[in-house]
PAKOL-223343 format. One record per residue: x, y, z of N, C-alpha, C, CB in turn; residue number from 1. Coordinates in steps of 0.1 Angstrom, whole numbers. Each point is the difference from the previous one (the first is absolute). Glycine has a CB too. Layout:
PAKOL-223343
+-------+-------+-------+-------+-------+-------+-------+-------+-------+-------+-------+-------+-----+
!  n.c1 !  n.c2 !  n.c3 ! ca.c1 ! ca.c2 ! ca.c3 !  c.c1 !  c.c2 !  c.c3 ! cb.c1 ! cb.c2 ! cb.c3 ! seq !
+-------+-------+-------+-------+-------+-------+-------+-------+-------+-------+-------+-------+-----+
!     X !     Y !     Z !     X !     Y !     Z !     X !     Y !     Z !     X !     Y !     Z ! NUM !
...
+-------+-------+-------+-------+-------+-------+-------+-------+-------+-------+-------+-------+-----+
END
This chain:
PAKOL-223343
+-------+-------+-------+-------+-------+-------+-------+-------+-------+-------+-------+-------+-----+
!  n.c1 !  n.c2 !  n.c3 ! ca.c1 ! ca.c2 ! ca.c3 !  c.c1 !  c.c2 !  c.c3 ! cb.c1 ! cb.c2 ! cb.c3 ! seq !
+-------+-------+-------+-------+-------+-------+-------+-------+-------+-------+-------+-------+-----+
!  1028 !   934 !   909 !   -10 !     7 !    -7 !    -2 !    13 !     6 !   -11 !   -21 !    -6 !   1 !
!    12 !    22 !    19 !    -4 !    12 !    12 !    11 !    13 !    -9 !    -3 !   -20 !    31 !   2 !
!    13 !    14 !   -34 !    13 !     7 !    -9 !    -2 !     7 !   -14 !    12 !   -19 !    11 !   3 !
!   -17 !    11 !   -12 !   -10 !     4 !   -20 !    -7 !    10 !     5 !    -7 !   -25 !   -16 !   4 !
!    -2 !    25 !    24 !   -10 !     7 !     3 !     3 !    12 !     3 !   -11 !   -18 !     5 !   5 !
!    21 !    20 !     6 !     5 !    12 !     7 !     9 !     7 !   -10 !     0 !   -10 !    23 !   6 !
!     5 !     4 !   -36 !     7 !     7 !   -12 !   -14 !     6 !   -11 !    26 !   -21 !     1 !   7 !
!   -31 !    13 !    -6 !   -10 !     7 !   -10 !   -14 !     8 !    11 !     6 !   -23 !   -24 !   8 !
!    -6 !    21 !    31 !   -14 !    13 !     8 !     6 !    10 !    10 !   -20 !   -20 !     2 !   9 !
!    26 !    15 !     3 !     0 !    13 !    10 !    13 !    14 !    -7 !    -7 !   -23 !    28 !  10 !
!     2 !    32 !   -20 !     4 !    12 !    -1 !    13 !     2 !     5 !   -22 !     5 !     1 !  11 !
!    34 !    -6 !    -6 !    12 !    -1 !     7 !     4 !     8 !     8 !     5 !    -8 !   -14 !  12 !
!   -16 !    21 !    20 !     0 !    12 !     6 !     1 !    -3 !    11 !    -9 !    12 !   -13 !  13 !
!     0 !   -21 !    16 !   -10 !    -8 !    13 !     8 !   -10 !     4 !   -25 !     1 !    -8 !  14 !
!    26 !    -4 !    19 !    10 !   -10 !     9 !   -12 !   -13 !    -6 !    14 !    17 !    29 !  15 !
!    -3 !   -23 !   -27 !    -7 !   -17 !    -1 !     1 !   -13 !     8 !     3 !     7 !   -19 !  16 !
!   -12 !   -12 !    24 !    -2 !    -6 !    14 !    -2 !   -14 !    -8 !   -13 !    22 !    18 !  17 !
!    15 !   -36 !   -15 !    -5 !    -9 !     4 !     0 !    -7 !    13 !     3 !     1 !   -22 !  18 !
!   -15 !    -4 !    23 !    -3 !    -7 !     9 !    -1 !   -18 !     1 !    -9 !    24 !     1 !  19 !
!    15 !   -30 !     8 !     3 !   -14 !    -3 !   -10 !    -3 !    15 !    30 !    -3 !   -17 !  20 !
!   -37 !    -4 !    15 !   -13 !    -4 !    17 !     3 !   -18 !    -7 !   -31 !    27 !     6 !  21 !
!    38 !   -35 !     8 !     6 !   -16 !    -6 !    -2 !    -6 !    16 !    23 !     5 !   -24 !  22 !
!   -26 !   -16 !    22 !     4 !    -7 !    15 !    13 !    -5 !    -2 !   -24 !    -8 !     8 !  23 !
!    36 !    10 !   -17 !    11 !    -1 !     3 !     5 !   -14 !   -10 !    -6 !    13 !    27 !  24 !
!    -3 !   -21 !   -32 !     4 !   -16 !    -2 !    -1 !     2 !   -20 !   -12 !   -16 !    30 !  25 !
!    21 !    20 !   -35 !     3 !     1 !   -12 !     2 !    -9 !    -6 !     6 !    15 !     5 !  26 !
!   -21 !   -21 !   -10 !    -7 !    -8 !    -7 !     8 !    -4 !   -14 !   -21 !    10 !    13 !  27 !
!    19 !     5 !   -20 !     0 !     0 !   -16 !     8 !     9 !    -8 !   -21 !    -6 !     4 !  28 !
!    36 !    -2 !     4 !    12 !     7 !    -2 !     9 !   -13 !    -2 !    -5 !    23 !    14 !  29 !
!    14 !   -18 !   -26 !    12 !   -14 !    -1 !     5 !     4 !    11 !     9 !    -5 !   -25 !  30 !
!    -8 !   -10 !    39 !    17 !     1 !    11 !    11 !     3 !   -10 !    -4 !   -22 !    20 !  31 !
!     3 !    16 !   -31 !    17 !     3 !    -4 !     4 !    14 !     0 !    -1 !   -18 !   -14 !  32 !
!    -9 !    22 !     8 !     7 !    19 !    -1 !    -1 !    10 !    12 !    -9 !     2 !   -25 !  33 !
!    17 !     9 !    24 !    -1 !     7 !    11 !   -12 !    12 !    -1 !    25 !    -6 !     4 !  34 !
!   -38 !     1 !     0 !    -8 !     9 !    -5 !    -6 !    13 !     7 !    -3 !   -20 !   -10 !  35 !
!    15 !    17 !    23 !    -2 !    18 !     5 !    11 !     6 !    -2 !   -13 !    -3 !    18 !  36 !
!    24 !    -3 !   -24 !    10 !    10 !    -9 !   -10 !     7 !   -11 !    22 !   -17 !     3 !  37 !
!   -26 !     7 !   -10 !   -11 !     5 !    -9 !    -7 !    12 !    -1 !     0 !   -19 !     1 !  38 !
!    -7 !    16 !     7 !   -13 !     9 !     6 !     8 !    11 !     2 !   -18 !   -16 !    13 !  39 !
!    27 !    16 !    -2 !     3 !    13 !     2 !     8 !     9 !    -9 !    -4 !    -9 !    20 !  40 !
!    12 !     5 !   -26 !     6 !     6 !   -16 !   -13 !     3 !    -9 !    24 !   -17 !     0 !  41 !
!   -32 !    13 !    -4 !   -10 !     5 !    -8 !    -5 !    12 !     5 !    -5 !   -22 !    -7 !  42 !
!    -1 !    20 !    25 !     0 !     9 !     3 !     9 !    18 !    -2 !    -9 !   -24 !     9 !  43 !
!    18 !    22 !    -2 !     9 !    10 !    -2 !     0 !     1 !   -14 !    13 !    -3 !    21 !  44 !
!   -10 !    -4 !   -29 !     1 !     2 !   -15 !   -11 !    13 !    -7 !     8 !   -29 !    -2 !  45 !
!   -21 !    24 !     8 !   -14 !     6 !    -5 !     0 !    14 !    12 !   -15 !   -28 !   -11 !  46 !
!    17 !    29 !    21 !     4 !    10 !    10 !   -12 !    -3 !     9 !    13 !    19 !   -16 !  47 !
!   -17 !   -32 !    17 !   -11 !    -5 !     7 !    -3 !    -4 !    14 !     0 !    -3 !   -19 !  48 !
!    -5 !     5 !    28 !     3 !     0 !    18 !   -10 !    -7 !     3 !    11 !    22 !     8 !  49 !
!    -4 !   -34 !     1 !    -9 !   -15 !     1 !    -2 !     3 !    12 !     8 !   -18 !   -15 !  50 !
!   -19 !    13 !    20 !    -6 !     1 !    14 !    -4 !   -13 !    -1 !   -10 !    25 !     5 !  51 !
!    13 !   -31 !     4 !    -2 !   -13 !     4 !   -11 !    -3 !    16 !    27 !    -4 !   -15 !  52 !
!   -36 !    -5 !    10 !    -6 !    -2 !    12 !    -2 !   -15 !     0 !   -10 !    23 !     2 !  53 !
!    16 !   -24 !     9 !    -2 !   -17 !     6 !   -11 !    -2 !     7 !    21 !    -3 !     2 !  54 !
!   -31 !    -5 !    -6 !    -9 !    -7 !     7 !     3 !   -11 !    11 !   -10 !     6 !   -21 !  55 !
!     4 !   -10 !    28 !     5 !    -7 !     8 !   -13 !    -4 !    14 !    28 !    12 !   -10 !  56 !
!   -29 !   -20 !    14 !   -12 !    -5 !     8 !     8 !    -1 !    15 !   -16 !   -16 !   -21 !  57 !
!    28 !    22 !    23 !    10 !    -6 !    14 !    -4 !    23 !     0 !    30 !   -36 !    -4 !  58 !
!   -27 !    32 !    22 !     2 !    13 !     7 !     7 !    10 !    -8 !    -1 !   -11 !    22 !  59 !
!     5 !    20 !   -26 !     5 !    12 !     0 !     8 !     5 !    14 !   -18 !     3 !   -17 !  60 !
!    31 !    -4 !    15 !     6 !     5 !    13 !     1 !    17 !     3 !    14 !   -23 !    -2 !  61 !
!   -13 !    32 !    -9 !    -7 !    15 !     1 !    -6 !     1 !   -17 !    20 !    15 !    22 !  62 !
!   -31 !   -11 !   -18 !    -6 !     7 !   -12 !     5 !    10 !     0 !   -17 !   -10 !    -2 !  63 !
!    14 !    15 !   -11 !     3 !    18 !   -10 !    16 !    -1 !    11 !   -33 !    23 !    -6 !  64 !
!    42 !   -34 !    -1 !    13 !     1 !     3 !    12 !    -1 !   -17 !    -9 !   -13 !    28 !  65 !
!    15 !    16 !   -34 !     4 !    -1 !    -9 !    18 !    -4 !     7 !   -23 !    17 !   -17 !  66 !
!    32 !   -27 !     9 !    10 !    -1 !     4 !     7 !    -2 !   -12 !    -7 !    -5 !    21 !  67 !
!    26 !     7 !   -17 !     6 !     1 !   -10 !     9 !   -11 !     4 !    -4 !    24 !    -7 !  68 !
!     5 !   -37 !    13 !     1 !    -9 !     2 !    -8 !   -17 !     0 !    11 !    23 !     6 !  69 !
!    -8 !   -31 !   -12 !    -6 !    -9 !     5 !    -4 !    -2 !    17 !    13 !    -8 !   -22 !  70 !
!   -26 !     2 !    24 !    -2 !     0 !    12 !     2 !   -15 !     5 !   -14 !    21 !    -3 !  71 !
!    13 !   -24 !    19 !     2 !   -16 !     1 !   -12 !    -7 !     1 !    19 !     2 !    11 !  72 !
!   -30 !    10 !   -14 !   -14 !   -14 !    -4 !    -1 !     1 !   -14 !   -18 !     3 !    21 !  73 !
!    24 !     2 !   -28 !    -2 !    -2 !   -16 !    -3 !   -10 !    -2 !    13 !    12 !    -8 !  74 !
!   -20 !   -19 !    -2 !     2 !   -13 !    -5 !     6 !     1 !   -15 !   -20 !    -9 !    15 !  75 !
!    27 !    -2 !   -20 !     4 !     1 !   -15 !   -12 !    13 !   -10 !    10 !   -32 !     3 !  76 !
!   -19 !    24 !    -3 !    -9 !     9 !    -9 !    -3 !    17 !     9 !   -14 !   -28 !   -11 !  77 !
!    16 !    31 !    19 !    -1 !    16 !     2 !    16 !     1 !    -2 !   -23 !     5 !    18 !  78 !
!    30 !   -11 !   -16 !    15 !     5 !    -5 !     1 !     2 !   -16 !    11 !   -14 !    20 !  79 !
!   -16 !     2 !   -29 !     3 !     6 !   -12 !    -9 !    14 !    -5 !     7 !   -26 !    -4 !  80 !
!   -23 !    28 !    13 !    -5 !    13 !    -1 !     8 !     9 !     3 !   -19 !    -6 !     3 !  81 !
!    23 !     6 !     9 !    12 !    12 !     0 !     7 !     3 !    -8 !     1 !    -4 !    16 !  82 !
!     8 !    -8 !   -19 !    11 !     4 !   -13 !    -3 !     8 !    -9 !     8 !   -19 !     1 !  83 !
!   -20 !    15 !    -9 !    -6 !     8 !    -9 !    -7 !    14 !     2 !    -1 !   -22 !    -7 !  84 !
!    -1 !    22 !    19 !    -4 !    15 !     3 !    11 !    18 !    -4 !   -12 !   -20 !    22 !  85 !
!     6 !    23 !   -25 !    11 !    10 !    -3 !     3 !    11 !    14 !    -9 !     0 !   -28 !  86 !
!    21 !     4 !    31 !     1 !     6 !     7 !     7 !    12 !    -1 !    -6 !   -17 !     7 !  87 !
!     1 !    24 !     4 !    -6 !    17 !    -4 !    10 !     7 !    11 !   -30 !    -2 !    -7 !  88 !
!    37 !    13 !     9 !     2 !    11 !    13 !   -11 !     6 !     4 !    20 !     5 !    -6 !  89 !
!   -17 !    -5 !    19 !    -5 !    11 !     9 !    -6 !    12 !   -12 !    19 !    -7 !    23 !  90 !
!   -11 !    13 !   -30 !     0 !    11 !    -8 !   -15 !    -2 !   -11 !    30 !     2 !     3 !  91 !
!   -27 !   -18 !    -4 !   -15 !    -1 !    -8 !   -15 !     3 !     6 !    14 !   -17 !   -11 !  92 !
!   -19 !    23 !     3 !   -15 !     5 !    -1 !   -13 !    -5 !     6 !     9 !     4 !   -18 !  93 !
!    -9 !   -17 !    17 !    -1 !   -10 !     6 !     1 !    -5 !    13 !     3 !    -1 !   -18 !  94 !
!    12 !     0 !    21 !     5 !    -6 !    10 !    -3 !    15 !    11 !    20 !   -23 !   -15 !  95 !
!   -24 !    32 !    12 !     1 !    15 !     5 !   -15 !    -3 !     9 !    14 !    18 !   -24 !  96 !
!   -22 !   -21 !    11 !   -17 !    -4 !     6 !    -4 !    -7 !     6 !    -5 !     4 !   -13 !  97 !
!    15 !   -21 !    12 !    -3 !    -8 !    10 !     5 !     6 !    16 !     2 !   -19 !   -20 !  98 !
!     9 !    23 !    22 !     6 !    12 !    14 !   -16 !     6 !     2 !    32 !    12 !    -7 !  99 !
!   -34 !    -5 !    -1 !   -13 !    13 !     6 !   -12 !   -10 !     3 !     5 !    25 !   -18 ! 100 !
!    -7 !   -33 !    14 !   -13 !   -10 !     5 !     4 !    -9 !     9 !   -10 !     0 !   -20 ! 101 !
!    24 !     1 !    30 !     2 !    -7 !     7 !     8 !   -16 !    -3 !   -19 !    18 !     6 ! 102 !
!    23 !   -19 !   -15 !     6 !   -16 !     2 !    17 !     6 !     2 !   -22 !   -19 !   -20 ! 103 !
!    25 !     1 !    26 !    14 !     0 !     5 !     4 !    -2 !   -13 !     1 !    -7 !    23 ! 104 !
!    14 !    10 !   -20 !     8 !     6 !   -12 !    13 !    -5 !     2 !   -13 !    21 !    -4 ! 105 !
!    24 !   -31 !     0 !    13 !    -2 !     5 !     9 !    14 !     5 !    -2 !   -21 !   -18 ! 106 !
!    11 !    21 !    23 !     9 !     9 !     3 !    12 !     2 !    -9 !    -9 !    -5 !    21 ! 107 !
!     7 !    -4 !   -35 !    12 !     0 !    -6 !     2 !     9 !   -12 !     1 !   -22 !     7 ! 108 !
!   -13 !    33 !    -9 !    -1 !     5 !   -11 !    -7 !    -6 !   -13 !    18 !     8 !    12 ! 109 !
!   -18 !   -22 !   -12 !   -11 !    -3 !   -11 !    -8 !   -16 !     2 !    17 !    17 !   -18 ! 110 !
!   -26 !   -18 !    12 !    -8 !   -10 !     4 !    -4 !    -7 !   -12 !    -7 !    12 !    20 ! 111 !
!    -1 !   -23 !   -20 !    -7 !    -6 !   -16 !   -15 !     6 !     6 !    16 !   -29 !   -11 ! 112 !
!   -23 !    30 !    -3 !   -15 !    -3 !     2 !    -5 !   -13 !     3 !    -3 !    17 !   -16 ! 113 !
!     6 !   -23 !    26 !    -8 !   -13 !    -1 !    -8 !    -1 !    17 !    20 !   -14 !   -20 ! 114 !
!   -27 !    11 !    17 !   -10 !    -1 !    16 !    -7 !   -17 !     0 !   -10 !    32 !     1 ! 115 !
!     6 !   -35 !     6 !    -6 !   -10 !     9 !   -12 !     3 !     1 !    16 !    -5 !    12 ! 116 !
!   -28 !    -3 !   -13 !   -14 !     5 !     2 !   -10 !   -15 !     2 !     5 !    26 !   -17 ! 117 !
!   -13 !   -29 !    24 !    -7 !   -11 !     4 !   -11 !     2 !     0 !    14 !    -7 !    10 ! 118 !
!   -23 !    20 !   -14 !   -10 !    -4 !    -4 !    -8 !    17 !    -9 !     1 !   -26 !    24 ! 119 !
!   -10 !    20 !   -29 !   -10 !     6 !    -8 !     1 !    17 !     3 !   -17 !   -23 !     1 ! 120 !
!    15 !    23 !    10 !     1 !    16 !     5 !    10 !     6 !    -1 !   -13 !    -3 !    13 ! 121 !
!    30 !    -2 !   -10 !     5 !     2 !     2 !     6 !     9 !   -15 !    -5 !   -17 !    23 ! 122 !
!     0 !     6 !   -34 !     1 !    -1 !   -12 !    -5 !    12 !    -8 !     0 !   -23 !     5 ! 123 !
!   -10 !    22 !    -1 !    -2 !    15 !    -7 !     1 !    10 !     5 !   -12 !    -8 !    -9 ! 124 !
!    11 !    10 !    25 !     9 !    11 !     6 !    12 !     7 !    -9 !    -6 !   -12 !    22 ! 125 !
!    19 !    -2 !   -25 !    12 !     3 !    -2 !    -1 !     6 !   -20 !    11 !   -21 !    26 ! 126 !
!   -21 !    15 !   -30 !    -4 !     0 !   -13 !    -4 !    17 !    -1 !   -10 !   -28 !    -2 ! 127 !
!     0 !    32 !     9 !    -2 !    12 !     1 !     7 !     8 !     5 !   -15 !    -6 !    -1 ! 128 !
!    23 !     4 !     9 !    13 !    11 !     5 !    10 !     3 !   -14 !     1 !   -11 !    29 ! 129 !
!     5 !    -2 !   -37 !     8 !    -1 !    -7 !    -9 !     6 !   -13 !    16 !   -19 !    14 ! 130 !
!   -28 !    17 !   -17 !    -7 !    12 !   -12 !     0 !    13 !     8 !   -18 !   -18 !   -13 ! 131 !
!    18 !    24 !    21 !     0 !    15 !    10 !    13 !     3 !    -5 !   -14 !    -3 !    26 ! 132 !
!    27 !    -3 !   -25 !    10 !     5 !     1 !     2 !     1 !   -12 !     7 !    -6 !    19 ! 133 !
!    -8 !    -4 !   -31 !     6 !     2 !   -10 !    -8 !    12 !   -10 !    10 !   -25 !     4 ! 134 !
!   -28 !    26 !     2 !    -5 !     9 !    -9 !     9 !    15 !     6 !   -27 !   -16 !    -5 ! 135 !
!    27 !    15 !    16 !     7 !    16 !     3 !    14 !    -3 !    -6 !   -12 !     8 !    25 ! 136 !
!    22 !   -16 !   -28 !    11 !     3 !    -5 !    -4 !     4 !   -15 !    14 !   -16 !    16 ! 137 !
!   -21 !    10 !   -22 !    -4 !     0 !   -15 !    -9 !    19 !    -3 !    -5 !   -37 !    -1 ! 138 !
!     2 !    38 !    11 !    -7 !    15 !     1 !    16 !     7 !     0 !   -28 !    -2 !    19 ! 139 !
!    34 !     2 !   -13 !     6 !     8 !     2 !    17 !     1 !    -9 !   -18 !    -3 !    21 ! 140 !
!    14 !    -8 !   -30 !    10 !    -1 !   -13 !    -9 !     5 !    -8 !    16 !   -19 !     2 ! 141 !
!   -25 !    18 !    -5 !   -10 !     5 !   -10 !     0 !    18 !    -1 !   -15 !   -25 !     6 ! 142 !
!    15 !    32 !    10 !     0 !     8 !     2 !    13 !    10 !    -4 !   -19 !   -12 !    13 ! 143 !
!    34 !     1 !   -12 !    10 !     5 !    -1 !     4 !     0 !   -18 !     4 !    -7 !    27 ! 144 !
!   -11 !    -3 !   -34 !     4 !     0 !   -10 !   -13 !    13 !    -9 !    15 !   -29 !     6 ! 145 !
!   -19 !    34 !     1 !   -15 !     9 !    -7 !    12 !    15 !     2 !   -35 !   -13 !    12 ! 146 !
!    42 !    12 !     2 !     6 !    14 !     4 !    12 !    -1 !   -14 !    -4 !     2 !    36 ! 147 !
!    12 !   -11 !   -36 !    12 !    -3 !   -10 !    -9 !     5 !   -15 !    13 !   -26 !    16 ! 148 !
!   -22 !    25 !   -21 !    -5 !    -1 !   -11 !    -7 !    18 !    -1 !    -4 !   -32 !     1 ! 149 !
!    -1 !    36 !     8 !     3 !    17 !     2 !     7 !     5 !    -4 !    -5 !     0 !    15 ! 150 !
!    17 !    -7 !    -7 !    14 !    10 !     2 !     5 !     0 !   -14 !     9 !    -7 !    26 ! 151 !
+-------+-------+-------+-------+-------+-------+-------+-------+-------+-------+-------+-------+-----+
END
């Protein structure tokens, strides 16, 4: 439905974000199908960039860390969040803002949006950083497509 929605309302001008917040245990999904093949083909299909955040009540081994690897405390359910996460370069807009606010960053050139978070604060910290970044990317397509429409 997240899919319907991102086709009939939004502005195709404007980047498009979903956000997935799960403790990981994918309730209300056929096992039979592959439903992060799914997800993420719809995604890309619609030109849509999934940020995934895993909930989770166990330690955090680094916060404001993003990786482009499975890690060895994953559990199944933050692994299938990952999968579905979309991932971005260095080069992205985004991944530019998380660097300037400080978080670690792989060394490989590109990473998923998916983070780890354990509690309330942390949650809307990361909530509010990821509305900061995307309103300044959306300012600044807005601003490029006003200069295009000048010219």
């Amino acid at each position: 439905m997240a899919f319907d929605n991102f086709k009939s309302q939004s502005n195709e001008n404007n980047e498009k974000y979903l956000f997935i917040l799960s403790d990981g245990e994918l309730t209300d999904v056929d096992k039979n199908t592959n439903y992060i093949k799914e997800i993420t083909e719809k995604a890309n299909n619609n030109k849509v960039t999934i940020i995934s955040i895993f909930l989770t009540s166990n330690n955090i081994p680094k916060e404001e860390t993003l990786y482009d690897t499975f890690q060895s405390h994953f559990t199944q359910g933050s692994k299938d969040l990952f999968s579905m996460s979309s991932t971005l370069n260095y080069e992205s807009p985004v991944i530019k803002f998380l660097i300037q606010k400080g978080w670690n960053i792989p060394s490989s050139g590109e990473c998923k949006l998916f983070v780890e978070i354990n509690n309330s604060q942390n949650l809307n910290k990361f909530i509010n950083l990821m509305n900061e970044a995307i309103g300044e990317l959306n300012n600044r397509n807005n601003i490029e497509i006003e200069k295009n429409l000048i010219l």
